[in-house]
Each structure stands twice: as C-alpha cells, then as structure tokens.
DSSP file (Angstrom, degrees, kcal/mol; ACC not computed):
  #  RESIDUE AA STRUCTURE BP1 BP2  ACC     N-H-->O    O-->H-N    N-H-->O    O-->H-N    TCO  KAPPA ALPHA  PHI   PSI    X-CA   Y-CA   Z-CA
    1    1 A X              0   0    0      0, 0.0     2,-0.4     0, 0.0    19,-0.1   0.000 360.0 360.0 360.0 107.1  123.5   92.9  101.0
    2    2 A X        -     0   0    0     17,-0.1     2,-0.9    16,-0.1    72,-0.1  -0.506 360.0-147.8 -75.7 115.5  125.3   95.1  103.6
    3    3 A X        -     0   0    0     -2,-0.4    15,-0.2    15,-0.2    -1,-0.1  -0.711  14.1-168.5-115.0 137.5  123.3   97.0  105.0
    4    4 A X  S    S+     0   0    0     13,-1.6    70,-2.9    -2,-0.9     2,-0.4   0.709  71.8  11.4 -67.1 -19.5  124.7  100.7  106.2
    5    5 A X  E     -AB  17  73A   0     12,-0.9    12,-1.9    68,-0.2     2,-0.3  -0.995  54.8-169.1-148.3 153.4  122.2  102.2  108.3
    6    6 A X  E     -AB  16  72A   0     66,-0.7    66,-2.2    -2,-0.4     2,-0.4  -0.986   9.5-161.2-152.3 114.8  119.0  100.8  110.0
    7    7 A X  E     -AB  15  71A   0      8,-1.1     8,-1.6    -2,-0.3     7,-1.0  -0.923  11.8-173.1-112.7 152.3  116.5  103.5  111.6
    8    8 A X  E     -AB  13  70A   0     62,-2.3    62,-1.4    -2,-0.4     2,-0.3  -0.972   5.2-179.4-144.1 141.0  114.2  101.5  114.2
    9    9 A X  S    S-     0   0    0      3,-1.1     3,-0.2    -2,-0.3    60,-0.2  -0.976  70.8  -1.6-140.6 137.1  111.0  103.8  116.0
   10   10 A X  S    S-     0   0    0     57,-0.9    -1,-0.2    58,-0.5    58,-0.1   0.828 132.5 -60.8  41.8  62.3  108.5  102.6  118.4
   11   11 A X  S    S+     0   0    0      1,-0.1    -1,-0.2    -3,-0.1     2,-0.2   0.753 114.0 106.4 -27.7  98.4  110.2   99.3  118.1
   12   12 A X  S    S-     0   0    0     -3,-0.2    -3,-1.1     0, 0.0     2,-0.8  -0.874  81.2-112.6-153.4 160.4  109.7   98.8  114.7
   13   13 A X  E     -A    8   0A   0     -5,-0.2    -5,-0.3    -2,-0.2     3,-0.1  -0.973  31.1-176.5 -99.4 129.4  112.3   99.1  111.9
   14   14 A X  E     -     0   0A   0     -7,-1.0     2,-0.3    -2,-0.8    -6,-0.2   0.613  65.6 -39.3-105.8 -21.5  110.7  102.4  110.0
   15   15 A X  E     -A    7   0A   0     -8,-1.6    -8,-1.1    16,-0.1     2,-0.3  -0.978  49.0-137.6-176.1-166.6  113.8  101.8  107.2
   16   16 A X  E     -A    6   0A   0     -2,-0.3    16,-1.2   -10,-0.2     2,-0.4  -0.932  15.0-136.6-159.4 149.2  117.5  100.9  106.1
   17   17 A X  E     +A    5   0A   0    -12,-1.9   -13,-1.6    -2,-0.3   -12,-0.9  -0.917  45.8 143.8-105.4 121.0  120.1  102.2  103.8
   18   18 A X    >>  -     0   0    0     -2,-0.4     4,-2.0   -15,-0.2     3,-1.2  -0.388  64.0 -52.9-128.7-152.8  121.9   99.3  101.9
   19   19 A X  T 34 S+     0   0    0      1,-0.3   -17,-0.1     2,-0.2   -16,-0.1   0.386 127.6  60.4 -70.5   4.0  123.3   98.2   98.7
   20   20 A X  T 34 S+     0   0    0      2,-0.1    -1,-0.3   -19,-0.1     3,-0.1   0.640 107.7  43.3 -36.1 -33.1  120.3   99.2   96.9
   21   21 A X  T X4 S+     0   0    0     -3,-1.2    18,-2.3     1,-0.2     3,-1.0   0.910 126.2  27.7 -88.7 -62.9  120.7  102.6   98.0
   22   22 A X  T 3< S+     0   0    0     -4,-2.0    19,-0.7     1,-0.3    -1,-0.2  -0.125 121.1  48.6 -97.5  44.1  124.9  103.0   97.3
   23   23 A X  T 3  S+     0   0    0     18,-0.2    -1,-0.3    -3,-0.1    -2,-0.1   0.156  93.6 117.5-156.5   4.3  125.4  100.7   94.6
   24   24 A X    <   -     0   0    0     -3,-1.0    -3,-0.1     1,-0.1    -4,-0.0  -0.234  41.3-174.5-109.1 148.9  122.1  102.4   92.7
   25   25 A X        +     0   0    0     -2,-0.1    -1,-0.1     3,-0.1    -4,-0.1   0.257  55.0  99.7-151.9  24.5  122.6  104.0   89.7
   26   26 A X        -     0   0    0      2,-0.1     3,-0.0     0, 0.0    -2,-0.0   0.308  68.4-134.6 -37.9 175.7  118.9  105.3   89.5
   27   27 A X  S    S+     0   0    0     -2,-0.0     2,-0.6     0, 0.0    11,-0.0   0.260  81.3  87.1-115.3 -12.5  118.1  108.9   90.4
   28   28 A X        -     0   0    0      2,-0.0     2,-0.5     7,-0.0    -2,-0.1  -0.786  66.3-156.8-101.4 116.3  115.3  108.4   92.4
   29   29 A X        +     0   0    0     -2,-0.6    -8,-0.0     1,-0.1     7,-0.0  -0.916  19.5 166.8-116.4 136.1  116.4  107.7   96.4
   30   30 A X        +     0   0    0     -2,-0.5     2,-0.2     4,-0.0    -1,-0.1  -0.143  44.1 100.3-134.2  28.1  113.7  105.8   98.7
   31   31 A X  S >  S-     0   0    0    -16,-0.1     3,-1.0   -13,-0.0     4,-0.5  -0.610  88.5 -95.1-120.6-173.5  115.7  104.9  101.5
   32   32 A X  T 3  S+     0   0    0    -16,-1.2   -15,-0.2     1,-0.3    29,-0.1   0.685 107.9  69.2 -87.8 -17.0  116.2  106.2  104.6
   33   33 A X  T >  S-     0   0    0    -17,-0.1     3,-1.2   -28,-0.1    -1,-0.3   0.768  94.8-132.3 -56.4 -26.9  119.3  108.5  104.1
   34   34 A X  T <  S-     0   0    0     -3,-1.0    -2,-0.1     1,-0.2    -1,-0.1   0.874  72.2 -34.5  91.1  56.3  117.2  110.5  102.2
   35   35 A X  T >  S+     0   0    0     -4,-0.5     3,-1.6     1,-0.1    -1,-0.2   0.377 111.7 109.3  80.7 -27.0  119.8  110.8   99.2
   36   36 A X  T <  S+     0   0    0     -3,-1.2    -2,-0.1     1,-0.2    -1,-0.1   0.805  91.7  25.5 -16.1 -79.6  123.2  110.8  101.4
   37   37 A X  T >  S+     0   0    0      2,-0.1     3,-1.8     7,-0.1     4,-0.5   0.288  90.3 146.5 -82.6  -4.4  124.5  107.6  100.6
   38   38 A X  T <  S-     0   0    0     -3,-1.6   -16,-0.2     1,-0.3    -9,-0.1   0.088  85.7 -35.2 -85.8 110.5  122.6  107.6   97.0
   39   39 A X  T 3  S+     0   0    0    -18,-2.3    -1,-0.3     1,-0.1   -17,-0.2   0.840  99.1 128.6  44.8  36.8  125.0  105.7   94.4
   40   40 A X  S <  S-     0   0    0     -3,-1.8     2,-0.2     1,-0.2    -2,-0.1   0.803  74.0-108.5 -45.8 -48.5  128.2  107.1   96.1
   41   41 A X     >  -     0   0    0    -19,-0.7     4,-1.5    -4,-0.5    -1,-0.2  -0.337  30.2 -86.7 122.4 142.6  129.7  103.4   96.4
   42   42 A X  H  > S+     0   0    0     -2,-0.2     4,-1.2     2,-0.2     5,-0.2   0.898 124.8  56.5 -45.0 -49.7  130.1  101.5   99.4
   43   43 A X  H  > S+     0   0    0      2,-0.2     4,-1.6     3,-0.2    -1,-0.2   0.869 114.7  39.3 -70.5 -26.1  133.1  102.6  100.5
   44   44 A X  H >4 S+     0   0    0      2,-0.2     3,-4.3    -3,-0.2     4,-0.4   0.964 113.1  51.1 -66.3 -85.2  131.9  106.4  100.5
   45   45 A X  H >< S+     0   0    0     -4,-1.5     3,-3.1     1,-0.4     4,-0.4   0.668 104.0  57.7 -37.6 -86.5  128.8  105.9  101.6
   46   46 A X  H 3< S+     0   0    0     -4,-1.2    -1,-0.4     1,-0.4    -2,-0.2   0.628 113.4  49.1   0.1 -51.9  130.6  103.7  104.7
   47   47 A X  T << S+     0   0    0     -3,-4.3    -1,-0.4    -4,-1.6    -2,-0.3   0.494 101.7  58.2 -89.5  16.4  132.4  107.2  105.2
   48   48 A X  S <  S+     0   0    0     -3,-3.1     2,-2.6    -4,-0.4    -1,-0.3   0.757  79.9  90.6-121.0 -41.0  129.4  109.5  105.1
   49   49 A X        +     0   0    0     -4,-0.4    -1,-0.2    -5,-0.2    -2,-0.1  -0.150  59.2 148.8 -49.3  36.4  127.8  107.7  108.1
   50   50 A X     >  -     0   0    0     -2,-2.6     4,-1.1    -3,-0.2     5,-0.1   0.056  69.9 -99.7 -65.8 173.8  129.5  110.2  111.0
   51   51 A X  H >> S+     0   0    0      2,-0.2     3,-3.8     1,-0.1     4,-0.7   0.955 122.2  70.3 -59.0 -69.3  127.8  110.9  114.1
   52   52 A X  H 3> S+     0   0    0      1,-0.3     4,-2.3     2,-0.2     5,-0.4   0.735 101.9  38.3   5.2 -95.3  127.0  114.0  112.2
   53   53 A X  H 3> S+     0   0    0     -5,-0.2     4,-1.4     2,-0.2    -1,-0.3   0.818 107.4  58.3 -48.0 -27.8  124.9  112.6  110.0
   54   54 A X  H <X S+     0   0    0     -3,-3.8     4,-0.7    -4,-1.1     5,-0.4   0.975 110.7  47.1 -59.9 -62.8  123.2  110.2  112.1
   55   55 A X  H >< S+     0   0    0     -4,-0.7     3,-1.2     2,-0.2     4,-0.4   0.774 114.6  45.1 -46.5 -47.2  122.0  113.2  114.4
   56   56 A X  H >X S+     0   0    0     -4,-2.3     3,-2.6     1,-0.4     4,-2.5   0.987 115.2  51.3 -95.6 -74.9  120.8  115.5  111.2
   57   57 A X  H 3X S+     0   0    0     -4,-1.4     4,-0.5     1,-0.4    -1,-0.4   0.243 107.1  55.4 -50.5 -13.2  119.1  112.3  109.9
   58   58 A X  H <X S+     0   0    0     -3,-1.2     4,-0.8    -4,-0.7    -1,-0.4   0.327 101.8  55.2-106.5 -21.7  117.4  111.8  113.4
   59   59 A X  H X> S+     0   0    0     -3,-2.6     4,-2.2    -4,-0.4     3,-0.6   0.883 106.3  50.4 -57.4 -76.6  115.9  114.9  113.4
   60   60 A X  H 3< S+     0   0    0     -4,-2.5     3,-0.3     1,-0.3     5,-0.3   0.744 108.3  50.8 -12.2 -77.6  114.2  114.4  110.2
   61   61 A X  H >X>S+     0   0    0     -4,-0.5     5,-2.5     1,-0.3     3,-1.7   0.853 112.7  47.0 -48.4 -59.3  113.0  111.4  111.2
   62   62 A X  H X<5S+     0   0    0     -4,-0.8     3,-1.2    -3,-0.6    -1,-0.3   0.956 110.8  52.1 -53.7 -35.0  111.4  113.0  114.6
   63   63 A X  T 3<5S+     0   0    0     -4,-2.2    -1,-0.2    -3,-0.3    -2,-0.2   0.452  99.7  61.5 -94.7  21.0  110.0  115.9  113.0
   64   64 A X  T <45S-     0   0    0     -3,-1.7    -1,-0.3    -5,-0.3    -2,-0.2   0.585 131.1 -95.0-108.7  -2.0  108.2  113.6  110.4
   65   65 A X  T <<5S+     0   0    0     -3,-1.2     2,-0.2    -4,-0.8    -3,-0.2   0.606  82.4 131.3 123.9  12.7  106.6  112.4  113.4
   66   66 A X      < -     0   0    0     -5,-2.5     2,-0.5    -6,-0.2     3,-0.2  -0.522  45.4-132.5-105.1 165.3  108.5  109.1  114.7
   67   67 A X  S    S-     0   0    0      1,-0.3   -57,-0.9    -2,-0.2    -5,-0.0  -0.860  70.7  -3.2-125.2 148.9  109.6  108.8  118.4
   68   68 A X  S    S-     0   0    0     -2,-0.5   -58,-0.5   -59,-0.2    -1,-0.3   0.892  81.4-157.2  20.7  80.4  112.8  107.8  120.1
   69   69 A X        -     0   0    0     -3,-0.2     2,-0.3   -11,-0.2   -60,-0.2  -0.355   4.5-154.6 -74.3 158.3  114.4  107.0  116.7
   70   70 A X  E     -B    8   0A   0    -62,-1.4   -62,-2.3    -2,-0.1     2,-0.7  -0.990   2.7-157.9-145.7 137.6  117.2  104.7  117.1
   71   71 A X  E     -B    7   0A   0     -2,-0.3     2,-0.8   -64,-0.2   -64,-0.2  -0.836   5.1-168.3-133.0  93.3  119.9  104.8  114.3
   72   72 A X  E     -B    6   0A   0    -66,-2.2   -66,-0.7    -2,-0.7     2,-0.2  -0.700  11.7-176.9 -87.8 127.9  122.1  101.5  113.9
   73   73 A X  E     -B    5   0A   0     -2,-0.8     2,-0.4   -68,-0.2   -68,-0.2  -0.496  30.8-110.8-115.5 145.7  124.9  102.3  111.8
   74   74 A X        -     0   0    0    -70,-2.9     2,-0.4    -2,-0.2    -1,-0.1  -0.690  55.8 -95.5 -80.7 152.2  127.9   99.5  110.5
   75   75 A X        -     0   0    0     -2,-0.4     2,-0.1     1,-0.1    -1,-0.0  -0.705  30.0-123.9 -82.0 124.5  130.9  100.5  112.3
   76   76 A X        -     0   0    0     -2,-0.4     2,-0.6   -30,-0.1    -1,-0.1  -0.277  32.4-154.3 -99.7 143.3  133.0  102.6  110.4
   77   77 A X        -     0   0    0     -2,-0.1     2,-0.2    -3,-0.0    -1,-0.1  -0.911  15.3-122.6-122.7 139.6  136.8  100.7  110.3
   78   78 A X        -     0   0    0     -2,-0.6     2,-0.2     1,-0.1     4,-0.0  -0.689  27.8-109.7 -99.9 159.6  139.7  102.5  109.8
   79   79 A X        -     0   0    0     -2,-0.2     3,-0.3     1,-0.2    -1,-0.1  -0.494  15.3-157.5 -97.6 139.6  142.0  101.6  106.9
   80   80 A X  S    S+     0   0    0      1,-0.3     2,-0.6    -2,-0.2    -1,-0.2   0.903  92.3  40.6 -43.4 -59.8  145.3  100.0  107.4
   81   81 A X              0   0    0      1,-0.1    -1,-0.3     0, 0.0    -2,-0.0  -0.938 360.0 360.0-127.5  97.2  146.8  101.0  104.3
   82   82 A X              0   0    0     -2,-0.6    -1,-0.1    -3,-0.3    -2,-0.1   0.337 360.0 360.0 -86.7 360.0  145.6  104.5  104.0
C-alpha cells in the first residue's frame, strides 16, 4: 500500500494518507488529508500533494492542537511521456 502522505507530531506518527484514502470509493474520509486525496486515484492524488497543500494541511493540524508537525510526502515524479 503506497502511502502519499505521513504527518508525524511530537515524534509520533498522528496519521497517513494511502491507498485506503485514494483508491476509496466510500464517502466518508478518515485520513489525514482531510478529504483532498479522497478516491481521486493515485495518480491525482500523487498530483494534489504540492507544497501548497502540505502547508494548508499543517496548519490544520497545528491549530487542532499538534506541535512541530512534520509532513512526509512521496516525491512527486515528473512524467516522461506527458
């Protein structure tokens, strides 16, 4: 299971988004993107994960009360054959 995003707080992992999350075809999202990535597809999701988001998505995550969030993301690859 690949997973796209990993948020870690007080060194602890507080959550992930993975193929549960974008491969879901549920309505209900319980992962830490908070609905981004929710049953886009991998390869979407993969592109949704900009700094942008990380940062917006790290705020959250501070103001719900977590400290020096830490957001490890899979490395976005750029396509060969656009």
């Amino acid at each position: 299971m690949t997973t796209l995003l990993t948020a870690r707080a007080d060194g602890r992992v507080i959550g992930r988004c993975n193929q549960s999350c974008y491969a879901s075809t549920g309505r209900r999202c319980q992962c830490i993107c908070d609905g981004a990535n929710h049953g886009l597809g991998f390869r979407q999701a993969l592109n949704r994960n900009t700094k942008e988001n990380r940062d917006a998505l790290r705020v959250r995550l501070e103001l719900r009360g977590h400290q020096d969030v830490q957001l490890d993301a899979l490395p976005r690859q750029l396509e060969l054959f656009p």
